[in-house]
Phi, psi and omega in degrees: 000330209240016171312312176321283179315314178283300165335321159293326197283306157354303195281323168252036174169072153323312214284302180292006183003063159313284175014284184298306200282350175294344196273307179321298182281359161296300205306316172302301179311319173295280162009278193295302180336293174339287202287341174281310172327289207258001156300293176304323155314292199306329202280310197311323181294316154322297171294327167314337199273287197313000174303320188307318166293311193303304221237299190335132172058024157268356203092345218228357180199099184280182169282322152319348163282330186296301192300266185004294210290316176307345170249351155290338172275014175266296210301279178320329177276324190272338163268010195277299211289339194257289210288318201299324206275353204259349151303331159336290182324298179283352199291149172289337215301142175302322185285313162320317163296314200288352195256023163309294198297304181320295182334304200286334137326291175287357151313288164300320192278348147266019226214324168269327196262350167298288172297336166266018144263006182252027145284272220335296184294316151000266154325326197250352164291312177328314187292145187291322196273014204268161210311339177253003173251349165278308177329297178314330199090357204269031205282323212222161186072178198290293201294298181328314194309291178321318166278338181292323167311315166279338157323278190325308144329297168320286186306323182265001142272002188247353150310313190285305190327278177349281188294345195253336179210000174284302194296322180307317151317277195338289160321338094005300189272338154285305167333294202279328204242333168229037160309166150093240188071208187068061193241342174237045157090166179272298181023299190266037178056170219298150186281207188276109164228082197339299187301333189253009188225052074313294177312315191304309191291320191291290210325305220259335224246297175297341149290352204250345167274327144340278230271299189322294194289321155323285183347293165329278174271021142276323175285356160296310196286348185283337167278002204246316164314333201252345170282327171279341181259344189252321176284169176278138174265351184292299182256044181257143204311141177300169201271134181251359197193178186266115196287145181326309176310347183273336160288329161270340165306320203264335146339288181270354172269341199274322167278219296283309168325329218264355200267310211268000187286316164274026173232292243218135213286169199273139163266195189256144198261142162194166190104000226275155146339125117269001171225179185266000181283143178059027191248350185249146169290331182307134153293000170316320215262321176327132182270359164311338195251004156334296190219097194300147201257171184277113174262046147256282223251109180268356175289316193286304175325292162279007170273005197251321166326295176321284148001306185268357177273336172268328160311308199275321186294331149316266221299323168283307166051070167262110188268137210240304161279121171243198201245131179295105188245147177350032178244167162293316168349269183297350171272331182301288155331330187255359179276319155325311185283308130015271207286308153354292189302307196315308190282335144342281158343270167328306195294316166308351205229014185223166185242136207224139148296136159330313190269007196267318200264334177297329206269332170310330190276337190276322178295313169319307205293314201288340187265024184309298166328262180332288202300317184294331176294312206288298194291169174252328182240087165249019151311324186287312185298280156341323205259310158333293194288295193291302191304350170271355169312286155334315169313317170285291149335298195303330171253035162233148207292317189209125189226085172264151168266177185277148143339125132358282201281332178290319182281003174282309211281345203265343189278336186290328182273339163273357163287319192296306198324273192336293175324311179292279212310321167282351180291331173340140165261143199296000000 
């Protein structure tokens, strides 16, 4: 406004170069602008996340609302904060032309020191312990879990999101609207560089997909621990029914379903079935039934156990763990897969009675059904289930198995149980 005006002071008193310091202190002013523009971007993206902490598992804010407001206030924000600076640009004011290449610096260059603080900030939502989940109050207990669980999630489809449609856009509009610059040295460091805050995000986008599915699965294994340590299995009752923890298991995979349905897109099922061994809830299909076992001899039992567990892995030659990908699936799956290996675990460190290794087998048996719905790989799954069975076997005293027709009739009466209960109305 007072450009004009110094310029006229300029021509009758040279001496005081108003000019320079009026140029000088635009430069600051523009400065501060910069940086203030993307401090404040940064914070809206921020309050978008933290709706997740706030409001998750009241009813009042899902995670599809989390994602939504959050890559609009990147996407949309980031090109809003680019149209402010590129009036800079366009302004006639004399003082504004001479300080463009400078604009055009600070532009890029703020624009590179943005995004990699807004990995930063990421990064520290991420942390359990960190300043906004202390705030919430959110550190400890089921609703903390749940929301640090959906967070994490959150961040890590809106890092691909990031790397897959921001930076590119950024980049167009830097390209078209802030060429040139390079007026204050590489000194105050590198300009706008697309390629190293894309590496920065897929990184960072496949940690946060990690930590989701860890998450995930200590709390299945902490249910799954505490269902194997607390009976004696040396002295446990023959199985009259499919024990409960296979209902909180299924539970809990049923929220992780409900969760990745809303951040993250659906894949292609593959792996699927086509014959029928191990394909049925029927026990007919149990490779345990392979070969009838010896109820005299229990050395005979368990070589026949083995035997039919090593037959079938030759055969299948099942790969079990793959790299986790952006799908519901595949996260579902490897958590599934995880949490198997986890209960695998468990099942090794305890000594099982004949009827202790049936109700295993009968809980294993029941969940075949649910979990092949779920999974994208269930050969991997199959394979999984039967090792823990082996497993079970390998740690019991006389490891006969139930009957065919007792292990049809106990899982067909927890199909009828379930069916009633969801016809219940809530």
């Amino acid at each position: 406004v007072i450009w004009n005006d110094v310029l006229l002071l300029d021509e009758v008193l040279q001496e005081a170069a108003l000019s320079n310091h009026s140029l000088e202190a635009a430069k600051v002013v523009v400065m501060s602008y910069v940086k203030s523009a993307f401090s404040h971007l940064l914070q809206d993206i921020s309050d978008s996340l933290l709706k997740v902490l706030k409001k998750e598992g009241m009813g009042e804010y899902s995670l599809e609302g989390a994602l939504d407001a959050s890559t609009k206030a990147v996407l949309q924000g980031g090109m809003n904060i680019l149209l402010e600076f590129r009036k800079l640009l366009d302004h006639d004011s004399g003082v504004l032309v001479r300080l463009r290449e400078l604009t055009i610096d600070l532009v890029q260059e703020g624009i590179q020191d943005f995004f990699r603080q807004l990995e930063d900030h990421f990064l520290l939502l991420s942390g359990r312990n960190s300043s906004a989940f202390k705030y919430h109050g959110l550190v400890e207990g089921a609703q903390g879990d749940k929301a640090f669980a959906g967070l994490v999630l959150v961040l890590a489809q809106l890092s691909a999101f990031i790397e897959q449609t921001v930076i590119p856009k950024i980049t167009e509009e830097i390209a078209t609207s802030f060429s040139g610059g390079s007026v204050r040295g590489y000194e105050y460091g590198p300009a706008f560089v697309p390629g190293e805050i894309c590496r920065k995000f897929r990184s960072a986008g496949e940690k946060f997909l990690h930590l989701y599915v860890n998450v995930r699965t200590q709390r299945i294994s902490f249910l799954l621990k505490k269902r194997f340590t607390t009976p004696n299995w040396v002295k446990h009752k023959e199985p009259r029914e499919v024990h409960m923890f296979v209902d909180l298991f299924l539970q809990e995979l049923e929220a992780i379903g409900t969760e990745v349905k809303q951040i993250l897109p659906q894949g292609k099922r593959k792996h699927r079935r086509t014959d029928s061994n191990g394909s049925t809830v029927s026990s007919r299909s149990n490779p345990l039934r392979e070969e009838k076992l010896s109820r005299t001899n229990t050395q005979k039992a368990r070589s026949q156990l083995l035997e039919t567990h090593l037959a079938k892995l030759f055969k299948q030659k099942v790969e079990i763990f793959t790299k986790v990908e952006y799908t519901q699936e595949s996260v579902v799956t490897t958590i599934v897969k995880l949490s198997l290996k986890s209960l695998q675990e468990f099942v090794r460190l305890q000594t099982f009675n004949r009827s202790g290794f049936q109700q295993v087998q009968l809980d294993i048996q029941f969940l075949r059904i649910p979990l092949r719905e779920i999974v994208e790989d269930e050969a991997a799954i199959d394979f999984l289930l039967d090792e823990v069975i082996v497993a079970t076997a390998e740690r019991c005293l006389d490891p006969i198995p139930l009957e065919p027709p007792i292990l049809d009739r106990l899982i067909q009466a927890k199909l009828a149980k379930s069916k009633e209960q969801n016809a219940i109305p809530s």
